[in-house]
MIPAFI-406625 format. One line per field, with one value per residue (C-alpha): x, y, z; chain; residue number from 1. Coordinates in pm, whole numbers. Last residue first. Example, Ala and Ser with C-alpha at 12.3 -4.5 7.8 and 13.67 -1.06 7.14 Angstrom:
% residues 2
X = [1367, 1230] .
Y = [-106, -450] .
Z = [714, 780] .
kette = [A, A] .
nr = [2, 1] .
//
This chain:
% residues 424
X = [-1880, -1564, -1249, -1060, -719, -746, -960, -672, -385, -184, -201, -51, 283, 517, 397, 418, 92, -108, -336, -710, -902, -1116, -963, -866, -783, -512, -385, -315, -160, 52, 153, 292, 588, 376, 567, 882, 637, 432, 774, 880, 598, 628, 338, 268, 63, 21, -273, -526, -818, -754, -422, -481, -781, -591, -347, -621, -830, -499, -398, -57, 39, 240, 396, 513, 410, 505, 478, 479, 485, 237, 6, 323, 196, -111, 82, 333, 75, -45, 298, 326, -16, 47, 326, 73, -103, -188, -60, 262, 222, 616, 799, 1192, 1422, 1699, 1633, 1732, 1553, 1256, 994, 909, 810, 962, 952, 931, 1078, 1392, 1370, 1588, 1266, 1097, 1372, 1333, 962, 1032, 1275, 1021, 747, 1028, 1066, 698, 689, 981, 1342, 1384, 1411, 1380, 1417, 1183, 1072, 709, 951, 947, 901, 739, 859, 1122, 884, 796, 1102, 939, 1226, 968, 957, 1214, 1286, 1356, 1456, 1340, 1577, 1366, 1604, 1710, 1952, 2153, 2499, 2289, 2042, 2355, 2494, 2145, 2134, 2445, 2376, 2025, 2197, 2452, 2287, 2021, 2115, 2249, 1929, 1717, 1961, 1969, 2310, 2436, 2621, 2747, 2969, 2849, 2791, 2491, 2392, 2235, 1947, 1887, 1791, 1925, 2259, 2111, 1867, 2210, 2431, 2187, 1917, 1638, 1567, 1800, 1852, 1899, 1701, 1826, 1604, 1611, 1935, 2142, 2508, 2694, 2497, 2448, 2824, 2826, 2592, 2784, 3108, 2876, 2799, 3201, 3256, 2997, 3170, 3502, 3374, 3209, 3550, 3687, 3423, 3473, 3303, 3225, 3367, 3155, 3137, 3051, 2689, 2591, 2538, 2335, 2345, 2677, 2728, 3048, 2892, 2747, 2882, 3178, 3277, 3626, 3725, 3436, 3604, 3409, 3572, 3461, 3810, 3800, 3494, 3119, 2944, 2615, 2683, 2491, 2370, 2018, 1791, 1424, 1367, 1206, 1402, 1698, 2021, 2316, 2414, 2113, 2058, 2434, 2636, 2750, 3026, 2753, 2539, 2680, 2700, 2498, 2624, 2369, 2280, 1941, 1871, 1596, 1475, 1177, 1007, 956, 1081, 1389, 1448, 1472, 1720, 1917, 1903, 2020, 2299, 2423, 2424, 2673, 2910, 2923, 3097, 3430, 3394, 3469, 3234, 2915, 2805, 2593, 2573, 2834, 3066, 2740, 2577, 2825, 2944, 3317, 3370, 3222, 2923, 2710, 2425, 2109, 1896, 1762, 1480, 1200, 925, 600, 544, 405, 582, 867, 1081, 1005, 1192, 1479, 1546, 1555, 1694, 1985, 2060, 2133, 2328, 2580, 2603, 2957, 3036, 3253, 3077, 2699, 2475, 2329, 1979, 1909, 1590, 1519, 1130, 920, 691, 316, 222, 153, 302, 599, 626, 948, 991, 983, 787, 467, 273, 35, -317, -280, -309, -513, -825, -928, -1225, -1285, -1093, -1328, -1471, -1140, -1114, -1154, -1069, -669, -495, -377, -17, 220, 386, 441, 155, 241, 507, 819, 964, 1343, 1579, 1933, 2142, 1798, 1803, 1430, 1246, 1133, 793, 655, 467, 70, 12, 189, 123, 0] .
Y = [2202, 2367, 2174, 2374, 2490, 2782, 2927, 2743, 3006, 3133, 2765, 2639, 2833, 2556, 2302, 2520, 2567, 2363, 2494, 2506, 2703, 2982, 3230, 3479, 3217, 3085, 3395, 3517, 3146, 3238, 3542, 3448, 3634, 3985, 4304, 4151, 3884, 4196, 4289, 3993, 3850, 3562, 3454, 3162, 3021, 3323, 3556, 3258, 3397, 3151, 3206, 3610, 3567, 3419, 3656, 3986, 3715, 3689, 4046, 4204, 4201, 4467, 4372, 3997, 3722, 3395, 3194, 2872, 2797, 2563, 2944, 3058, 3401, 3398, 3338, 3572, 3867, 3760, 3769, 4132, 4253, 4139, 4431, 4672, 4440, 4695, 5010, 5161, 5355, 5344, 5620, 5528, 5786, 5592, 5336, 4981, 4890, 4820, 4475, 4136, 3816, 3474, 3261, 2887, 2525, 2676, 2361, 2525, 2598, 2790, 3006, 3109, 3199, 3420, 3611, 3636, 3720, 3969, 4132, 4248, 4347, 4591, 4664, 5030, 5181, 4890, 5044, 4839, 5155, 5206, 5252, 4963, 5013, 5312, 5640, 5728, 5846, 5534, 5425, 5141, 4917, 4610, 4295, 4221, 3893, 3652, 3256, 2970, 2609, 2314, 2014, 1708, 1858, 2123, 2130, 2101, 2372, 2582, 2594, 2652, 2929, 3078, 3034, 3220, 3502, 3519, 3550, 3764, 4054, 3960, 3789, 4117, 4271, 4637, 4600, 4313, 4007, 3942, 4252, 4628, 4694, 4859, 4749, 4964, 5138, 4845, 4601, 4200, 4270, 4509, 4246, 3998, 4249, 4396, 4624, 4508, 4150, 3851, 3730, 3321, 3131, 2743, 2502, 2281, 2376, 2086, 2252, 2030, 2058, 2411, 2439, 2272, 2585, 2818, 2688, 2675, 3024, 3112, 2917, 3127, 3471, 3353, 3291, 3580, 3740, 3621, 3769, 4082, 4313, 4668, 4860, 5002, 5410, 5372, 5497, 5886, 5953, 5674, 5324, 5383, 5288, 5159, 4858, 4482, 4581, 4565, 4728, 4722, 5038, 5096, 4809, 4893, 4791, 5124, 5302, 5095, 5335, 5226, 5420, 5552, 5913, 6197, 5991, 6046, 6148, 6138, 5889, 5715, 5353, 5557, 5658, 5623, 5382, 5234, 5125, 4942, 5095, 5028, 4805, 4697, 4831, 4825, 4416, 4312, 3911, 3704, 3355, 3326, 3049, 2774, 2661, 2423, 2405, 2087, 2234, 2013, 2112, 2463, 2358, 2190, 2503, 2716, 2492, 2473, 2808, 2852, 2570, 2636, 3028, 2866, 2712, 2966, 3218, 3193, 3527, 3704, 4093, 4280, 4496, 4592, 4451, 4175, 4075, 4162, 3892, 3661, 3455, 3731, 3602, 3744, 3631, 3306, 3156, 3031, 2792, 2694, 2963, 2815, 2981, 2779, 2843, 3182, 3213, 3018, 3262, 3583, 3352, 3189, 3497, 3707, 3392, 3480, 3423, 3420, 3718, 3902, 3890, 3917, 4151, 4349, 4177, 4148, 3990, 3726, 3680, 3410, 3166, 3135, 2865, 2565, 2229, 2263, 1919, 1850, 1560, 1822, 2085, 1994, 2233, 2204, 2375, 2612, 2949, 2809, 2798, 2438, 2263, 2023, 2174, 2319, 1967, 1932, 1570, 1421, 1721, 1660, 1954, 2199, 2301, 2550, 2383, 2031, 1779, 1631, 1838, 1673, 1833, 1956, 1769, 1811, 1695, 1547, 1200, 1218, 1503, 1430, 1308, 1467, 1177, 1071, 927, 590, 327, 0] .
Z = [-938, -794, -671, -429, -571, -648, -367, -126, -337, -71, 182, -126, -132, 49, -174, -472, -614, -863, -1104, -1086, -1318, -1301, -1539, -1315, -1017, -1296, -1438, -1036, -1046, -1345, -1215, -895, -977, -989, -1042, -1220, -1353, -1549, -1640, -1825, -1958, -2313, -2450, -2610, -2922, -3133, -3282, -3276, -3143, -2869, -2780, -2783, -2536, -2292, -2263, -2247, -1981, -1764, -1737, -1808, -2117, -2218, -2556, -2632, -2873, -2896, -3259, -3340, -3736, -3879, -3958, -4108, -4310, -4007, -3742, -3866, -3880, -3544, -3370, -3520, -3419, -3078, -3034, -2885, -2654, -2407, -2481, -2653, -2994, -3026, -3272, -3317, -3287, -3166, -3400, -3346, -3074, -3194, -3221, -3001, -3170, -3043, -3316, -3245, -3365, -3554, -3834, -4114, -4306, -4063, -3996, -4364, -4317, -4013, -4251, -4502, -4223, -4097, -4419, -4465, -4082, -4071, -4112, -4266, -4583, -4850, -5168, -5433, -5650, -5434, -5138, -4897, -4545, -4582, -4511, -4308, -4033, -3994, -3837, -3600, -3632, -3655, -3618, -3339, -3351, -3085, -3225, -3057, -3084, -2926, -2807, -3053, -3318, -3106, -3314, -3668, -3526, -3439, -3781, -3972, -3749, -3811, -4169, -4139, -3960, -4200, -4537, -4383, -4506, -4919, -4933, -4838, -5079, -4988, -4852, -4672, -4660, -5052, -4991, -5016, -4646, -4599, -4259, -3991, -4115, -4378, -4090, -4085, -3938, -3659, -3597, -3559, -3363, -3092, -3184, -2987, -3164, -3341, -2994, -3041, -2821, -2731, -2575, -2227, -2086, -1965, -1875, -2078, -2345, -2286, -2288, -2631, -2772, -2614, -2836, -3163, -3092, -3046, -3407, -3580, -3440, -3550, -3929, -3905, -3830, -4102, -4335, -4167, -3892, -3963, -3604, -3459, -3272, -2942, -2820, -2737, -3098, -3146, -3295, -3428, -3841, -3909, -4094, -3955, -3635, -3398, -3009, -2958, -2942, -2653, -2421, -2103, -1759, -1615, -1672, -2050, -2067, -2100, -2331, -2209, -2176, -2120, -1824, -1719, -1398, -1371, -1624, -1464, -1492, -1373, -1518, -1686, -1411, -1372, -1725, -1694, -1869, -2267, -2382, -2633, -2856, -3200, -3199, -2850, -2946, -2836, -2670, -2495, -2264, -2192, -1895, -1780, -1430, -1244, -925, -973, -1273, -1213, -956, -1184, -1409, -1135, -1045, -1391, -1479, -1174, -1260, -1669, -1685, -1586, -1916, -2133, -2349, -2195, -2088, -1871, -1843, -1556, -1821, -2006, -2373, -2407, -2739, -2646, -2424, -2629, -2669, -2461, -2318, -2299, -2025, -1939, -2072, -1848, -1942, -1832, -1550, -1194, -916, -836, -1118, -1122, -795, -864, -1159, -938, -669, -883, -1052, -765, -631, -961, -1288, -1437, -1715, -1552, -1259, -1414, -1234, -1518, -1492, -1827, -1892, -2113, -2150, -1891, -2080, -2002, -2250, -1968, -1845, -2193, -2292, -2460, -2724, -3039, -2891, -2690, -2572, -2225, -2246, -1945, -2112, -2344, -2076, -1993, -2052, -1765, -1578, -1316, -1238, -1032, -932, -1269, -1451, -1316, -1213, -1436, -1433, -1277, -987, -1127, -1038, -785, -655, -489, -161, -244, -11, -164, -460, -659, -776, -670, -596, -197, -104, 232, 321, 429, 62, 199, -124, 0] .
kette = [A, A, A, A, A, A, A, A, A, A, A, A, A, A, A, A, A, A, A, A, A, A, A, A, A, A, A, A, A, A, A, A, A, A, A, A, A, A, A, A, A, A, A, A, A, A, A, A, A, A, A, A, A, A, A, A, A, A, A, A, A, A, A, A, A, A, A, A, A, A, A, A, A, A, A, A, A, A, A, A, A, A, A, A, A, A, A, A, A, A, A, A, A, A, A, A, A, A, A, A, A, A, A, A, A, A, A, A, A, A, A, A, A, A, A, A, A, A, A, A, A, A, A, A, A, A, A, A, A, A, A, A, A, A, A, A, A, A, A, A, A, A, A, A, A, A, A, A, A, A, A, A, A, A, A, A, A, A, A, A, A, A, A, A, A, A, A, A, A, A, A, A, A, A, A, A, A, A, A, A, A, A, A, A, A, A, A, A, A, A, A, A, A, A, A, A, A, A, A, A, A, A, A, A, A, A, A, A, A, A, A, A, A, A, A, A, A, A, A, A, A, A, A, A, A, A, A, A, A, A, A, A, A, A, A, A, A, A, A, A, A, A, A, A, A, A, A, A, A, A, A, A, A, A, A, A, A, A, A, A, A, A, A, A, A, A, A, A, A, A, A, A, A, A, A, A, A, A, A, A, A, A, A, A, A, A, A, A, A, A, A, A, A, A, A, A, A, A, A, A, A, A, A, A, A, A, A, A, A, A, A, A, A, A, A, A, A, A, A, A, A, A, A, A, A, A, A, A, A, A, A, A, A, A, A, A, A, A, A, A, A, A, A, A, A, A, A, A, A, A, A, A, A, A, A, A, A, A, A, A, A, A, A, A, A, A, A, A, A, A, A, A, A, A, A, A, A, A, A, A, A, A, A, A, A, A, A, A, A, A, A, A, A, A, A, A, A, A, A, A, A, A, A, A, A, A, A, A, A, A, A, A, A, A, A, A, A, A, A, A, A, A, A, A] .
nr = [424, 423, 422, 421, 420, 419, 418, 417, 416, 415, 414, 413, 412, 411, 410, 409, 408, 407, 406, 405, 404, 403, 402, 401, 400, 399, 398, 397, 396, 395, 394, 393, 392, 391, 390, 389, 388, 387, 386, 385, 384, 383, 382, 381, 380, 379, 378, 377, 376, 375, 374, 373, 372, 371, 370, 369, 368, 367, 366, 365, 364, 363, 362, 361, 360, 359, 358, 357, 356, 355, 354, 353, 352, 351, 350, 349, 348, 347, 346, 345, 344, 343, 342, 341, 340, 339, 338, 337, 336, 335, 334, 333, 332, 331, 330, 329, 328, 327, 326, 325, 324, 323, 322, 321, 320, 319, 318, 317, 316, 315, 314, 313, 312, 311, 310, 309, 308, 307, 306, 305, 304, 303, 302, 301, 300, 299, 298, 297, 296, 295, 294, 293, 292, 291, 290, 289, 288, 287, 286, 285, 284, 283, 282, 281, 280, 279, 278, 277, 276, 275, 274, 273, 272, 271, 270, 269, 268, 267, 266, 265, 264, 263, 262, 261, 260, 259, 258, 257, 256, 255, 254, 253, 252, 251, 250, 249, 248, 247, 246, 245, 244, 243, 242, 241, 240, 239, 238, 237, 236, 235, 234, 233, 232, 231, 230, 229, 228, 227, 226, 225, 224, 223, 222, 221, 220, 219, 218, 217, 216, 215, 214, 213, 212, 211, 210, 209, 208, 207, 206, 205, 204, 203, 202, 201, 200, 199, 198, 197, 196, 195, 194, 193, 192, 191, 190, 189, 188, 187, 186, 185, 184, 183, 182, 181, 180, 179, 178, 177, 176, 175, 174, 173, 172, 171, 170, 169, 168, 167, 166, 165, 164, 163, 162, 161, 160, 159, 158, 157, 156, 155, 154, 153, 152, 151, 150, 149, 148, 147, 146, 145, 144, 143, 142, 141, 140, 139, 138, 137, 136, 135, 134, 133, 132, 131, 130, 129, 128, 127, 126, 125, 124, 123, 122, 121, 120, 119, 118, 117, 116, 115, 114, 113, 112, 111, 110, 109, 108, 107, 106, 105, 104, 103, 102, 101, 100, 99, 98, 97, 96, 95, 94, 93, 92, 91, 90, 89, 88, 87, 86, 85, 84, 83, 82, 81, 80, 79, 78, 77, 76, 75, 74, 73, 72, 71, 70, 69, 68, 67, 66, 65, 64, 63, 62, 61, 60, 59, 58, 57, 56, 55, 54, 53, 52, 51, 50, 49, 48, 47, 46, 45, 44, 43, 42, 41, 40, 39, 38, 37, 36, 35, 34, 33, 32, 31, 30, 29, 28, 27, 26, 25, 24, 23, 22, 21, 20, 19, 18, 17, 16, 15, 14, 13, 12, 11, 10, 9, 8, 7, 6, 5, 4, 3, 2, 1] .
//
């Protein structure tokens, strides 16, 4: 006879971690909880490739600017921890830099020697061991890096701001070393590129394919690759800010996302089994440029139309889901922010690549707005990053929202006892 009356441990686990049955974030059974018998999207589990995702609400990368030369620290492992035991479906890491160089500020992540494996691999074993999967997000910041840290230029209102962002070699910044697709800066108050070459393409594809074997080794779930905000591969794939006049870039659409799409072909061969996402950003948002593409075939600025071609080719080399966010790339960009304001891009993919998974992100922040996105169809996860930042037990707030029952933490449950009660 099985002994029900036990605090259950996770097994093969390093320490005592109490198991949760089910895992902390999905719907319970319909047979005890009459509630589930139809269950909101949000909850409907996803399978990519072997991997079952326990719901569709994903956390977004965020930089948290407390890397130690590039090693995560126990700041990570409690801002991650803590998602991980609140009920999300997926978690993926912030950007990280596959080189020194490619980092955004002197204290963002990076996976660039092997020193950098111990702490990411404690926080993803503990993510496993809450039942939780995690992902990360490898990038090179391209134009945009050796820059400070957003509070040290300034804060998040605005209130007070550096007229500087550069990070000097006197604040561990390497600003003559900063590369691009051209010699273009992103702003005037950013360092000045340098264009990259063909050899050094070559170098930059053989320092992905490096991160990608420490995530072996490390055991990440899935793979993102940051082609969004600005950083070196949106910034390769957007006429502002490459017109090199070689066979990778220009006005050539082709000619622009040669590399990207062989550096992704290159790290789905080295990670063949787990789900690879790639970020976009859809849209520079320089309308006042004109359109997209001028009436004569100039293309002016990176928008939608390319970005369901782009989206299309990603497709075909077997990236399992496009992660749709938009700017970053002009500084004078012109955002219409409210609610939902960047769905319209996942939903315009969606509907180009309707086999295609798509996540959407933009200032969601309420349960019935997320849920109603997945069912009309406009993508098939969303990603929340500050919403979570103000409310980590988002997904159970989601959950009592939308009037199903989702299990708690162990440790949280006596929180959420309306959630979990079975309702006829």
């Amino acid at each position: 006879m099985t002994d029900n009356n036990v605090n259950k441990r996770v097994p093969d686990a390093d320490a005592f971690y109490p198991l949760n049955e089910p895992p902390i974030g999905e719907a319970y059974s319909k047979d005890v909880y009459p509630q589930n018998q139809v269950l909101p999207k949000l909850f409907e589990p996803l399978k990519i490739r072997d991997m079952i995702f326990k719901n569709r609400i994903f956390v977004s990368p965020m930089c948290q600017y407390s890397s130690d030369y590039g090693h995560a620290t126990d700041w990570h492992f409690v801002h991650i921890g803590g998602y991980a035991t609140r009920g999300v479906g997926a978690i993926c890491m912030e950007a990280t830099a596959v080189v020194p160089e490619g980092r955004i500020s002197p204290e963002d992540a990076g996976l660039w020697t092997d020193t950098q494996i111990e702490p990411l691999l404690r926080i993803v074993k503990f993510a496993h061991t809450q039942g939780t999967k995690i992902g990360i997000q490898l990038d090179h910041a391209g134009r945009k890096a050796s820059t400070l840290a957003p509070w040290a230029r300034g804060d998040a209102a605005h209130t007070r701001k550096s007229e500087t962002w550069v990070a000097s070699e006197e604040k561990n910044g390497w600003p003559n070393r900063v590369v691009g697709p051209s010699t273009i800066p992103f702003a005037d108050n950013y360092p000045k590129p340098k264009a990259l070459s063909k050899s050094d393409l070559d170098g930059l594809d053989d320092a992905f394919l490096a991160a990608v074997e420490r995530c072996k080794r490390i055991g990440f779930d899935f793979i993102e690759l940051h082609f969004a905000h600005g950083y070196l591969l949106h910034s390769w794939v957007s006429p502002l800010s490459n017109v090199r006049d070689d066979e990778f870039g220009g006005q050539e659409l082709e000619n622009r996302l040669r590399w990207p799409l062989r550096l992704t072909k290159l790290v789905r061969k080295a990670w063949p089994d787990k789900p690879l996402f790639v970020r976009i950003s859809a849209s520079d948002w320089a309308q006042e440029l004109g359109p997209e593409k001028s009436t004569d075939g100039k293309w002016n600025w990176w928008g939608i139309e390319q970005s369901v071609i782009l989206a299309g080719e990603l497709q075909k080399l077997d990236v399992d889901l496009i992660d749709v966010s938009s700017g970053g790339n002009y500084v004078k960009q012109k955002i219409s922010v409210g609610p939902g304001y960047q769905v319209h891009f996942a939903e315009a993919i969606k509907k180009a690549h309707p086999e295609f998974l798509v996540g959407t992100v933009g200032m969601i922040t309420e349960a019935k707005q997320a849920e109603s996105y997945l069912q009309e169809g406009k993508a098939d996860v969303v990603f929340l990053a500050r919403e979570l930042i103000r409310d980590p037990h988002w997904p159970l707030t989601a959950a009592r929202a939308l009037g199903v029952a989702v299990k708690p933490a162990n440790q949280y449950e006596r929180g959420w006892t309306d959630v979990i009660t079975p309702r006829h």
